[in-house]
C-alpha positions, 0 to 999 in steps of 0.5 A: 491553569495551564492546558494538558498536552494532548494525548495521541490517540494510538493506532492513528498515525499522523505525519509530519510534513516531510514525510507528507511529502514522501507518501504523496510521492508514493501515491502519486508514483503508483497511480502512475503506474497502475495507469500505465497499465490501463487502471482507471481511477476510483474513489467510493464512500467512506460508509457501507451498510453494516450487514454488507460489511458483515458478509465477509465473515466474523469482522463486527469487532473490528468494525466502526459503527457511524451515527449522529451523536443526536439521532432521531428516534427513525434515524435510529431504526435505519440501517447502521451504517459503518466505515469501510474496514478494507476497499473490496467490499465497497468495490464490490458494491460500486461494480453492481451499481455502475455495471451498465455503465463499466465496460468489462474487463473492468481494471480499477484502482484506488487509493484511499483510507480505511478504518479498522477497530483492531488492536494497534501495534507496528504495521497494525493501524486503526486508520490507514491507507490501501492501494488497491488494483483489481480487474474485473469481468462479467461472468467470466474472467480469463486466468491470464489475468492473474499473472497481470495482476502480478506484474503490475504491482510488482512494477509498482513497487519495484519503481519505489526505489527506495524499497529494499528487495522484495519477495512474491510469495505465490500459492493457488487455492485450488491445489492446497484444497485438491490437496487436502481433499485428496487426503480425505480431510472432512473440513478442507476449510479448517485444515487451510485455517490452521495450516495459515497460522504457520506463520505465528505457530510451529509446525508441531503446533500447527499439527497438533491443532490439524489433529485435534481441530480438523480430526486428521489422523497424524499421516494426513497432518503429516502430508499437509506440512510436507506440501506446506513446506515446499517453495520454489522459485520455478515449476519444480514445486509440480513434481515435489507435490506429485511426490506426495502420492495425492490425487485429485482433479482439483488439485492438478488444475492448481498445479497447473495455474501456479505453474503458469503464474511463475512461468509469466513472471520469470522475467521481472525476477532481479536484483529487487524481485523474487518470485516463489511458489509458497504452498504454505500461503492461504489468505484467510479470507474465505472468497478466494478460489485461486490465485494468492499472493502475499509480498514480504520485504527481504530481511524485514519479515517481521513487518508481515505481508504488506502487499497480498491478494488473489482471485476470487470468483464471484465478486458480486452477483446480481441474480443476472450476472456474476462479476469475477475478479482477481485484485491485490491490495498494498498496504501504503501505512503498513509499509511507510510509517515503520519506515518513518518512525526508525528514519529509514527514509525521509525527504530532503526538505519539510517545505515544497519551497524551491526559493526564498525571495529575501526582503530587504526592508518591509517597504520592498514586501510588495517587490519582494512579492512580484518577484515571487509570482513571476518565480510561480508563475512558471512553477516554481516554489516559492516564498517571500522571508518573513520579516526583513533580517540581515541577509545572513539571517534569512539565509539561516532562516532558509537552511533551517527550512531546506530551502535550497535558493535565496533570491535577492531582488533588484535594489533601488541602485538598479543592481540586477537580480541575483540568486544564491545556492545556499548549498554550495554558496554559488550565486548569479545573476539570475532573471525571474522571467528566465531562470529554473532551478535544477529538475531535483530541487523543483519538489521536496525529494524522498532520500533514504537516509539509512538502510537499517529497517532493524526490528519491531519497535517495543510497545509502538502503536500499530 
């Protein structure tokens, strides 16, 4: 009987490895990055306690309980424990542990997996990876801050050039709820709820939802979309919401920190980089106090944010201490894998060989192979040929790879080494002690292939 054909499990990608290759890429060029700018390195366990995965709101759906298939009866009556659904709170937790041991400012980053139990459609994973950067103080963390935060992930992204332009969508959370405390709304937080799904719902939907949800009269629904649909990509938003008639003391602190958020921006704005005041942005997150952020593709909305955050107040506290932080987080999977999927971009070879040393008989494997580790010894890639074809075989052999060197090893007559670039069919004499292929073909390259990221792919797993 013959074996059933896996079924892949939706909503936990796997690549292949070209494109292995790319996100390693990724990885690497953003850690570079936030290192640039003083982040340090940090990696925190897979698993929390499920009544502090808990703490950030109604996520038992989405979480992934963890225990032996076999658990002993006392196994069973300690706490659950369950894998972490995004990287704060395991940070948050990280942070009161290590704090006599951090020195604060504290500016971390981490790149790593989470698991989310949610239902998967494109940009959507049960199993994906984050890139998070956040910089904490104790007690107290100075606002400038804020616009670092900003820059350092608007430099990262803009030094993935393979990304299209992109949009920093900017909004503080102090000025929508002066704002909506100025009106006199009864629950600000309601109103900043379904103000958020503007996104997915009409504005007249949405003020529907404020009139009977969040009991505002029309007038005052009215006014929340009026300061919803105010954008700008400098501090002329100011006085667009001062012409609102609203007052109140919490709302001109706001006002007064976006305003400097865009002011400490202007100069990364370019060809690849919009900066703009959105007063419709929320983050449905309820720790936020501040600063938001939300990071869109231009012309590729329909993948969502795939890079947002904000300031938060109290990332932890000890009874002693509090720890306010401002961080933002990119989604790696969300925003590679649509890219893989309609061939946008890729890398110019599936394996990291530089060189293919060819075998002339298998009585030469052994020369073959010296050869080769000279070849690595000095960091370059390389492989021996499987098995000893013609040479015309073995170069086929590697162009189905894309490898782009073939190395034919020193005969027994005493001819010397040469080496052939199989691309343009070029050969030399070459010396494995000497000889370096160009700086492009040492590593597989990410290459974009087309520019055309289109629309979200029907039924295709999140």
């Amino acid at each position: 009987m013959a074996a059933q054909k896996p079924t892949p499990l939706s909503g936990f990608p796997e690549l292949l490895p070209s494109q292995r290759f790319a996100e390693a890429q990724v990885v690497a060029q953003l850690a570079r990055t936030f290192e640039l700018h003083g982040f340090s390195p940090l990696e925190t366990r897979a698993v929390e306690p499920l009544d502090q995965l808990l703490r950030k709101g109604d996520t038992s759906k989405e979480v992934y309980v963890l225990r032996r298939l076999q658990a002993a009866d006392e196994e069973k009556a300690d706490a659950v424990l369950g894998l972490h659904f995004d990287l704060t709170i395991p940070f948050a937790r990280y942070v009161l542990e290590n704090a006599g041991r951090l020195e604060f400012p504290f500016r971390r980053y981490q790149i790593q997996k989470v698991w989310r139990g949610e239902r998967p459609q494109e940009g959507r994973y049960r199993e994906f990876t984050q890139a998070d950067i956040d910089i904490v103080g104790r007690d107290a963390l100075p606002f400038h801050h804020d616009v670092e935060i900003a820059r350092v992930m608007a430099d990262a992204l803009t030094r993935l050039d393979f990304l299209p332009p992109f949009t920093l969508q900017v909004n503080n959370r102090k000025l929508i709820q002066g704002f909506y405390r100025g009106l006199g709304a009864e629950d600000v937080d309601e109103v900043m709820r379904l103000v958020d799904k503007l996104d997915k719902l009409s504005p007249d939907e949405v003020r529907s939802l404020l009139i009977e949800e969040a009991r505002l009269t029309g007038e005052q629904a009215d006014a929340c979309l009026a300061l919803a649909g105010i954008s700008s990509t400098d501090a002329s938003f100011v006085e667009q919401v001062r012409a609102l008639d609203v007052k109140n003391d919490l709302l001109e602190e706001g006002l007064e920190e976006l305003a400097a958020v865009l002011t400490g921006c202007a100069d990364l704005v370019g060809d690849r980089v919009t900066v703009v005041a959105d007063l419709k942005i929320a983050r449905g997150l309820d720790y936020y106090t501040g600063t938001v952020f939300e990071t869109r593709l231009d012309g590729y909305e329909w993948l969502g944010s795939i890079c947002s955050g904000g300031r938060y107040d109290s990332l932890a506290a000890d009874g002693r201490s509090s720890y306010p932080g401002v961080g933002i987080s990119l989604g790696l999977t969300r925003l590679l894998v649509p890219l893989f999927q309609r061939g946008v971009i890729d890398t110019d070879r599936s394996v990291p060989s530089a060189v293919l040393v060819a075998l002339p008989d298998e009585e030469a494997r052994a020369a073959s192979g010296a050869v080769a580790q000279r070849l690595r010894a000095r960091g370059i890639p390389t492989e021996v040929a499987a098995s000893p074809q013609k040479y015309g075989k073995q170069i086929r052999y590697a162009e189905r790879r894309g490898i782009p060197f073939v190395w034919f090893p020193q005969g027994a007559a005493d001819e010397e080494h040469q080496v052939k670039d199989i691309r343009s069919g070029e050969q030399q004499v070459a010396d494995p002690d000497r000889w370096t292929p160009p700086d492009e073909d040492l590593r597989p390259r990410i290459v974009v292939a087309s520019e055309d990221l289109g629309h979200p792919i029907e039924g295709a797993p999140r």
